[in-house]
C-alpha positions as CSV (number, residue, x, y, z in Angstrom):
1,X,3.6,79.0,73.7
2,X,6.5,80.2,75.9
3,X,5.3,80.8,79.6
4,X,6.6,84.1,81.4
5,X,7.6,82.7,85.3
6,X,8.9,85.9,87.2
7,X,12.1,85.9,89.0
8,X,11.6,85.0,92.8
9,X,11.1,82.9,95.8
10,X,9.7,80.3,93.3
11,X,12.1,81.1,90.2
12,X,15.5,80.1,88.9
13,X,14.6,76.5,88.4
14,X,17.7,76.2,86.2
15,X,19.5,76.7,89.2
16,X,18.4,74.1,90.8
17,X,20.0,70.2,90.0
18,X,17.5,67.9,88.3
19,X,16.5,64.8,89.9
20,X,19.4,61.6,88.6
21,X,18.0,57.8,88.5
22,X,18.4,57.1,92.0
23,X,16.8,59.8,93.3
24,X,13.8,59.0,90.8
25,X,13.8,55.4,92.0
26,X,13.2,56.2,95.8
27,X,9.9,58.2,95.6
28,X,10.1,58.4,99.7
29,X,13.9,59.6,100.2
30,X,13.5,61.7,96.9
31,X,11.0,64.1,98.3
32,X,12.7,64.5,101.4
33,X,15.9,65.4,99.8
34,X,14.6,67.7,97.3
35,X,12.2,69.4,99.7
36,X,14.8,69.4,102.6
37,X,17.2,71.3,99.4
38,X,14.5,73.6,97.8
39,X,14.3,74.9,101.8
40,X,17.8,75.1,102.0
41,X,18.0,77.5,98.7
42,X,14.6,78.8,99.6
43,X,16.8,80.4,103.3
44,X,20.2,80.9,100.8
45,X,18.3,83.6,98.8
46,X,16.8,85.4,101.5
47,X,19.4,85.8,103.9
48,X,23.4,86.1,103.4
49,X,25.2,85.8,106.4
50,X,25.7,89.7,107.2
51,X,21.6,89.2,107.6
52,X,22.7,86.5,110.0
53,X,24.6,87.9,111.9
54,X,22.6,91.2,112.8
55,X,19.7,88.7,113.4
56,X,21.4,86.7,116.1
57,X,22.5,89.3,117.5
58,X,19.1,90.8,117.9
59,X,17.7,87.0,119.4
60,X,20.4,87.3,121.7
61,X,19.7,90.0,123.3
62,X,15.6,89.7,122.9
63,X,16.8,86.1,125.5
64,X,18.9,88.5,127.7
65,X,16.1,90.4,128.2
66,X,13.6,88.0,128.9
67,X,16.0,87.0,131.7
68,X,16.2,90.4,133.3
69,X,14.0,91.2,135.7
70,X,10.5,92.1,134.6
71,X,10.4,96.4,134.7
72,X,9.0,98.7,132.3
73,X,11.9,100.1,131.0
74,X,12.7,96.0,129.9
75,X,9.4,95.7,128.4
76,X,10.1,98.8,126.6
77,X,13.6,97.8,125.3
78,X,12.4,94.4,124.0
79,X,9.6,96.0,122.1
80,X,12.7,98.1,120.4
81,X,14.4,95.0,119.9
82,X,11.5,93.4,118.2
83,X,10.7,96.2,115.9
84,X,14.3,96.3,114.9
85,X,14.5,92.5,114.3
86,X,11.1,92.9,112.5
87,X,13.0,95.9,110.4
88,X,15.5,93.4,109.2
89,X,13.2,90.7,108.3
90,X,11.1,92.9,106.2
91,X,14.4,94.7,104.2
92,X,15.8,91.3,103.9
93,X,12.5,89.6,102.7
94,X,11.6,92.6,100.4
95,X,14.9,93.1,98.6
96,X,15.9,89.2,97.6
97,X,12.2,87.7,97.5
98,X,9.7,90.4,95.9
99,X,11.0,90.8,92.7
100,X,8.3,92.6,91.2
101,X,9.1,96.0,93.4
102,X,12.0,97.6,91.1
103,X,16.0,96.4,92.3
104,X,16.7,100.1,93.1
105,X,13.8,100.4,95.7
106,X,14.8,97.1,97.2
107,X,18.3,98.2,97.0
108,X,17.5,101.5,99.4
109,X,15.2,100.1,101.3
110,X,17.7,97.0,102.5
111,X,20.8,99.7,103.2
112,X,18.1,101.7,105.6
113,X,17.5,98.3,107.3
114,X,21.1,97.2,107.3
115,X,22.4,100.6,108.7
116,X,19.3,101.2,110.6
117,X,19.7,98.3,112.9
118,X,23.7,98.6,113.3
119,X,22.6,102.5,114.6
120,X,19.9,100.9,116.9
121,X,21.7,98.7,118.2
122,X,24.1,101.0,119.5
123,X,21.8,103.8,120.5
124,X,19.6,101.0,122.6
125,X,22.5,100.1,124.5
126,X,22.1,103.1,127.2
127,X,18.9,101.7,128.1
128,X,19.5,98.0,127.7
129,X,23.1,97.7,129.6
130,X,21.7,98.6,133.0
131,X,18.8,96.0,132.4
132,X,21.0,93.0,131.6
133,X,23.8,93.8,133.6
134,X,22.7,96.1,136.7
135,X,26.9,95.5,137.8
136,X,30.1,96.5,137.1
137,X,33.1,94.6,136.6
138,X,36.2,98.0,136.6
139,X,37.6,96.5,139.6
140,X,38.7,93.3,137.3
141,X,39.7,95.5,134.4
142,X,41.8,98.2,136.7
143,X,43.7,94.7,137.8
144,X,44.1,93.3,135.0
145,X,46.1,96.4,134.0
146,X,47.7,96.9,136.9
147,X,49.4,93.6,136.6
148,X,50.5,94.3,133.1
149,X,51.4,98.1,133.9
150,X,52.3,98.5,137.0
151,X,49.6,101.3,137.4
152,X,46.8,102.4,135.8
153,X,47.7,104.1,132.5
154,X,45.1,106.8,132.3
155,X,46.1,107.7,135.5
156,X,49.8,108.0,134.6
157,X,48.9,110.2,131.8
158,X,47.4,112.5,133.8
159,X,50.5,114.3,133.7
160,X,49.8,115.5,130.2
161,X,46.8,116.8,130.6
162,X,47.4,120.6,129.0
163,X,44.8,121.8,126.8
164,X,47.1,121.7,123.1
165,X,47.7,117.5,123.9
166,X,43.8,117.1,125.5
167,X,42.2,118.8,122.2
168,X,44.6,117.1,119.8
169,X,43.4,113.9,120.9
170,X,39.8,115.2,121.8
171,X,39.2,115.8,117.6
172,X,40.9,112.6,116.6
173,X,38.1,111.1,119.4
174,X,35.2,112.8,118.0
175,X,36.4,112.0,114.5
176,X,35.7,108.3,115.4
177,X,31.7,108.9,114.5
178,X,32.2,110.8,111.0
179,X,35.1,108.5,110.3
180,X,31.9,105.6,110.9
181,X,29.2,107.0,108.9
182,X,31.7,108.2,105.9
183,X,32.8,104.8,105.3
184,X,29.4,103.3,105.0
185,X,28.2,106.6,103.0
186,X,31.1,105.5,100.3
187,X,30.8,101.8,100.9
188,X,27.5,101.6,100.1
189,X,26.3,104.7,98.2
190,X,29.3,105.7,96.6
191,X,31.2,102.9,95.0
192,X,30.9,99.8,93.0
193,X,29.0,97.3,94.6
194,X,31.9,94.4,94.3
195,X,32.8,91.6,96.8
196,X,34.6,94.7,99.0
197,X,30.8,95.9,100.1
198,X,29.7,92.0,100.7
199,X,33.5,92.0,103.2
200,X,32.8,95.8,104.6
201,X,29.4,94.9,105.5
202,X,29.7,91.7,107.1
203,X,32.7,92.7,109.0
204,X,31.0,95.7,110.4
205,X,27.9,93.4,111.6
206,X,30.9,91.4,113.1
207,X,32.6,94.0,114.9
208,X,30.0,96.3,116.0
209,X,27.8,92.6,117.2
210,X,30.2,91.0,118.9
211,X,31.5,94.3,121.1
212,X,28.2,94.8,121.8
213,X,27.6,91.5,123.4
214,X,31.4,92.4,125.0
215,X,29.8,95.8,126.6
216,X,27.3,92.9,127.8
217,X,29.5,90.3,129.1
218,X,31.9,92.7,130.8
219,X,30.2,95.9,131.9
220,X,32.0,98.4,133.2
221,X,32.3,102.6,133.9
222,X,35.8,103.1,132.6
223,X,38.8,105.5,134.7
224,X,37.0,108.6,134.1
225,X,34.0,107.7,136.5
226,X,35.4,104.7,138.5
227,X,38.7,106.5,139.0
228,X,37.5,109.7,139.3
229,X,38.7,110.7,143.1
230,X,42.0,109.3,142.4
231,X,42.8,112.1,139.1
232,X,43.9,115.4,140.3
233,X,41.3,117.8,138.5
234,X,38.9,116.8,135.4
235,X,40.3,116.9,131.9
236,X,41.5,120.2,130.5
237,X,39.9,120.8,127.4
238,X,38.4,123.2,125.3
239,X,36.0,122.9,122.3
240,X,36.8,119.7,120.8
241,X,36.9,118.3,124.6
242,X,33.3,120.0,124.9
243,X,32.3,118.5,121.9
244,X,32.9,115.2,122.9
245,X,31.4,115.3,126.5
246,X,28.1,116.7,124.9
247,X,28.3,113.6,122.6
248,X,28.9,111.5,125.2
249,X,26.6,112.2,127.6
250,X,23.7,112.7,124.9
251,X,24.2,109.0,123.1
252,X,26.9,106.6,125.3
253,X,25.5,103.8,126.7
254,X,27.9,105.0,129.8
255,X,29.0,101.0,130.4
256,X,29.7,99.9,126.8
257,X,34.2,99.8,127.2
258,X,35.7,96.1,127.1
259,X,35.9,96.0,124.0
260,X,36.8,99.2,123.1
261,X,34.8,100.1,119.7
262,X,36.2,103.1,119.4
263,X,39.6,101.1,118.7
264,X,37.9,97.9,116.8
265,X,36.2,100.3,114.4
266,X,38.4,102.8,112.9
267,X,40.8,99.8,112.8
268,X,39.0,97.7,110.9
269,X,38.0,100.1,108.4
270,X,41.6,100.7,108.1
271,X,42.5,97.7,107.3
272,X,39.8,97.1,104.8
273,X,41.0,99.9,102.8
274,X,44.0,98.8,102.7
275,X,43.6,95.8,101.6
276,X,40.9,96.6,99.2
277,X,43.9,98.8,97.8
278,X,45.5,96.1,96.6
279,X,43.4,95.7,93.8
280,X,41.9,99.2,94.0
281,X,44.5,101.6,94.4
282,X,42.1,105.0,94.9
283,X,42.0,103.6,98.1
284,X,45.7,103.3,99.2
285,X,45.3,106.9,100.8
286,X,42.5,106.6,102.5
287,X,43.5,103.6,104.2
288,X,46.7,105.3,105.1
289,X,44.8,108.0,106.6
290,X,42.2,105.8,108.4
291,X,45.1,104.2,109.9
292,X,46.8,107.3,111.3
293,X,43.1,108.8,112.6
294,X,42.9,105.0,114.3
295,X,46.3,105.3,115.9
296,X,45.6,108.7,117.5
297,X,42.1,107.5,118.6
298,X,43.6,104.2,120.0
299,X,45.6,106.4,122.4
300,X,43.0,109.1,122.9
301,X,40.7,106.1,124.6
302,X,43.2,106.0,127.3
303,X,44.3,109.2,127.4
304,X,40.7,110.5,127.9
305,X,40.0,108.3,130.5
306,X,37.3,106.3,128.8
307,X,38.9,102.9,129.0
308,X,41.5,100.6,130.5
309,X,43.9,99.9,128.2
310,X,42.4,96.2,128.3
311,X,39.5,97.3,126.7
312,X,42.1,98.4,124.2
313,X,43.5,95.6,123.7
314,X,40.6,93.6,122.7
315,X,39.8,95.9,120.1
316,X,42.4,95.7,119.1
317,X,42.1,91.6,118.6
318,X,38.5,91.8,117.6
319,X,39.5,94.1,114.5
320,X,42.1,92.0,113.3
321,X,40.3,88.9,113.7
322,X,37.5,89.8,111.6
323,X,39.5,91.3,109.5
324,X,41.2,87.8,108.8
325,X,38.0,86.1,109.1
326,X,36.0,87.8,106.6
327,X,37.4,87.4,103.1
328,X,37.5,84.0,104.2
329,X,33.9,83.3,105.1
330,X,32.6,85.8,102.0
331,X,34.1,83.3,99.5
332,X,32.6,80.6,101.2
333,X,29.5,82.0,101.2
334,X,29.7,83.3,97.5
335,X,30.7,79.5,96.4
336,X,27.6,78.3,99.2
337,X,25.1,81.0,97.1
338,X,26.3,80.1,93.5
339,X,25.6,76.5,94.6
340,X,22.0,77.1,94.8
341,X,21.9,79.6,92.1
342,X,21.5,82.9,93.9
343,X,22.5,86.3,93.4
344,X,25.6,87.8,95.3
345,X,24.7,89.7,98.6
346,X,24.4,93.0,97.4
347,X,22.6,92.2,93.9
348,X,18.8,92.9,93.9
349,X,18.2,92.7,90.1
């Protein structure tokens, strides 16, 4: 009589390679390697390397703030760091390794965790930057572009501050956060779960992890508060400029510019459109819009006074390097899972 095994952490035993002769003939060394392999597949299907990658991020900064200096408001921010590392665990555990719970819950329940934790990790970063690093570094930034420039660009443009230029570049600014949560909306809700969401995901957790750990390694206020006796009068705007001061002061971590995420993100998304147009051409326009939105908030960074141009720069490198970086390491993770007979990242059936 056949016996019914459900799919799982114990299942696809076809998957796995059968013991040859000389495995068979060393009881001792046989054991080791097949337990030391059944581990290793037992960690493949759980966690893909976009898991990875928000979970080291999360242990990073759970050890930066166990340096810190013992205060309430630390105690307070690691015990949001553990419940968001806990969060990730659980999505990741539940939607590869229960089987039993239907593939469409699993499948909602891991995007909440996956975008939940990316969101977090942002929003935690006006109470953790002061805790981890109480300094500043602007006086390194303003001469590092004062070598390059001469002067200080955002200083240098204050010359077009008139209301039409400040609220033209004030709406691409603000854009920057719907242009964020429309692209995961389609990425992950709204189109065929392919490869593309495996390289849009893990490229994300790359860009938005390693800035963050940037905001970390080289705090700083940007122009419009370090500078801000050296500009002639405050920036003329008028609702979009409103819009994104509000914004601003309600959710910035104030100290989060080098590397500038406003630049690395709408870039990157840009360029994954693009080249995800190559094979899917419904997204040729979008990428050529993403890109002109990116180039007017690239400028607006500096224009508004919120970064160095520095900071700009290494957005600038950050989204192109990850953007070369990840169709490389999804294929070799995709050969690395198909090796030890588990699913793709994004399939939960």
């Amino acid at each position: 009589m056949a016996s019914m095994q459900p799919e799982g952490l114990g299942a696809k035993q076809s998957a796995e390679p059968s013991l040859g002769a000389d495995e068979a003939a060393e009881p001792a060394g046989g054991v080791s390697k097949v337990g030391s392999r059944a581990s290793a597949s037992l960690w493949m299907r759980l966690f893909t390397m976009q898991d990875g990658i928000l979970i080291g991020y999360l242990v990073i900064v759970s050890l930066l703030l166990w340096r810190a200096d013992p205060s309430a408001a630390s105690t307070s921010s690691a015990r949001g760091v553990y419940l968001c590392l806990s969060g990730v665990v659980f999505g990741t555990v539940l939607a590869r390794g229960v089987p039993d719970v239907p593939s469409a819950v699993r499948g909602v329940v891991y995007r909440i965790a996956m975008v939940g934790a990316v969101l977090y990790n942002y929003l935690a970063l006006r109470d953790l930057l002061p805790i981890i690093r109480p300094d500043s570094l602007d006086a390194q930034l303003l001469a590092i572009d004062k070598a390059i420039f001469g002067v200080e660009p955002a200083l240098w443009l204050e010359r077009f501050n008139h209301r039409p230029i400040v609220e033209w570049f004030s709406f691409f600014y603000f854009s920057y956060f719907f242009i964020c949560g429309g692209y995961a909306l389609v990425a992950f809700c709204f189109t065929k779960i392919n490869r593309y969401t495996t390289e849009f995901a893990l490229g994300t957790a790359l860009v938005y992890s390693i800035g963050q750990l940037g905001y970390m390694a080289v705090p700083g206020y940007g122009p419009i508060r370090y500078l801000e006796h050296e500009f002639a009068g405050p920036v003329n705007g008028g609702f979009w400029w409103s819009c994104v001061w509000a914004t601003v002061q309600a959710g910035s971590a104030m100290k989060d510019i080098f590397p500038s995420l406003h630049t690395a993100g709408p870039l990157f998304f840009a360029l994954y459109a693009l080249r995800r147009a190559k094979e899917e051409p419904k997204w040729l326009w979008p990428g050529r819009i993403s890109a002109f939105f990116s180039f007017n908030i690239i400028i607006s960074t500096v224009f508004l006074r919120w970064h160095y141009v520095i900071d700009v720069f290494a957005g600038i490198a950050l989204a192109v390097s990850v953007r070369w970086a990840v169709p490389r390491i999804v294929t070799w993770e995709e050969k690395r899972r198909a090796r030890f007979g588990s699913a793709g990242a994004w399939i939960f059936s």
